[in-house]
N, C-alpha and C positions, 0 to 999 in steps of 0.2 A: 504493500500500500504506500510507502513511502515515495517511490519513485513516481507513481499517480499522481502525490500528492505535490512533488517535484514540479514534475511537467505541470500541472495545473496553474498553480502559482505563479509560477514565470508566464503563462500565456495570459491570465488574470492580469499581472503588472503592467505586461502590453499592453493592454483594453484599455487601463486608467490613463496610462501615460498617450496615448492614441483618442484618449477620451470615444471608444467604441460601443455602442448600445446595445453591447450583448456581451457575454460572462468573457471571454476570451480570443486571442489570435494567437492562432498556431504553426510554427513552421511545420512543413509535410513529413519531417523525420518526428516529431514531437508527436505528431499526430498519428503517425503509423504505428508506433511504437505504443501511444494509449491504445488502438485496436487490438494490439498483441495483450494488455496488462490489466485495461478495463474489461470483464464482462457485458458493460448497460451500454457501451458504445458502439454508437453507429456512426457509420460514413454515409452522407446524404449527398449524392452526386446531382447536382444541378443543374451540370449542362443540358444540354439539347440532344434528342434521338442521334441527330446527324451527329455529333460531336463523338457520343458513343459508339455510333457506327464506323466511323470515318476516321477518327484519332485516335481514341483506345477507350476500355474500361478498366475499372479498380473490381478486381472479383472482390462477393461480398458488398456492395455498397447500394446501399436506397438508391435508386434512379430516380426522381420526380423533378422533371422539367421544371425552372423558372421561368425560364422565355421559351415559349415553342418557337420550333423550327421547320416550314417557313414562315416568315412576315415579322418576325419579333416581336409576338406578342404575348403580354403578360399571361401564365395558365394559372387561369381563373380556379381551379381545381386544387392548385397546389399545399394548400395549408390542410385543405379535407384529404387529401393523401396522407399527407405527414401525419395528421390525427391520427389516421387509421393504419399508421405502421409502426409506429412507435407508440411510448407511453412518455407521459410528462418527465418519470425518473429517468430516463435515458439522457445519457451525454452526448451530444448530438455536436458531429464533426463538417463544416461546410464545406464541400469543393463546386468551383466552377475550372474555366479556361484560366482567370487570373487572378481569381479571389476577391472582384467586383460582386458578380449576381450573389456569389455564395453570402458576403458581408449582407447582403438586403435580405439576403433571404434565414440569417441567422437573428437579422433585425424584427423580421415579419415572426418567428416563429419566438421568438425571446416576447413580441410584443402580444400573442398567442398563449401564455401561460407555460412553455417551455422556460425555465428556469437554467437549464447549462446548455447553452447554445455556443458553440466556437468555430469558427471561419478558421480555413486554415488558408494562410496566404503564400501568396505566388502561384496558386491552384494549381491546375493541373500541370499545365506550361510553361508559367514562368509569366515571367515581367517583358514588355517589347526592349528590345533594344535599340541603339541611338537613330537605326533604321526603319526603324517604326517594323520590325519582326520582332516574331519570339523565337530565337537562336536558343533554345533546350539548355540555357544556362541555370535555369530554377528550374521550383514545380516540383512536381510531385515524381513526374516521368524523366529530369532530368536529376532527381536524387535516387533516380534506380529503385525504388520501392515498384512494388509488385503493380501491376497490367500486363492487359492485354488488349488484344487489336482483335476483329471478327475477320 
């Protein structure tokens, strides 16, 4: 429990100092590592169908779309999924592409009666670089933690 309670802490610190509206941010090794250590923890992947399709998945993790894909639009559904797969006690981990949709969508479910909501940043991919790409320098896929591609 100690190391839980580790990682916890330091991603809590982040939030305050980030001034963040929900319990935590977490880098993707922090976060993989509570999937291995916590029980109640879930990966809630929030990218898009395509994104899962086309870039990879994290085996194991909630899918529930924040932006459908096509048109970008908000899925109206999404927090009635969440309800209905988790329970409040669950520690609930964000990912998107960047760690943008994932922060709103750990906002929207912290503002939902979810009590440990954490965004894990750089999301899947990582940050763009000075190119305006994302050159697989972060993320989740570029700290080699587990996915796969279909």
């Amino acid at each position: 429990m100690g190391r839980i309670t580790e990682i916890l802490s330091l991603a809590q610190s982040r939030a305050r100092e980030l001034k963040l509206p929900y319990e935590g941010a977490l880098t993707p090794r922090e976060a993989h590592e509570l999937l291995q250590l916590a029980p109640s923890a879930r990966l809630i992947d929030v990218r898009t169908k395509a994104e899962w399709d086309w870039v990879g998945r994290v085996p194991g993790a909630l899918e529930i779309e924040w932006m459908a894909y096509p048109g970008n639009v908000f899925n109206v559904h999404f927090m009635q999924t969440l309800k209905h797969s988790v329970t409040t006690e669950s520690l609930l981990l964000f990912l998107c592409r960047s760690g943008q949709r994932s922060s709103a969508a750990a906002k929207a479910a912290t503002e939902a009666g979810f009590p440990d909501c954490y965004n894990i940043l750089e999301g899947f991919e990582g940050n763009k670089d000075a190119n305006g790409q994302r050159n697989r320098s972060g993320g989740w896929r570029a700290a080699g933690l587990p996915w796969n591609q279909s």
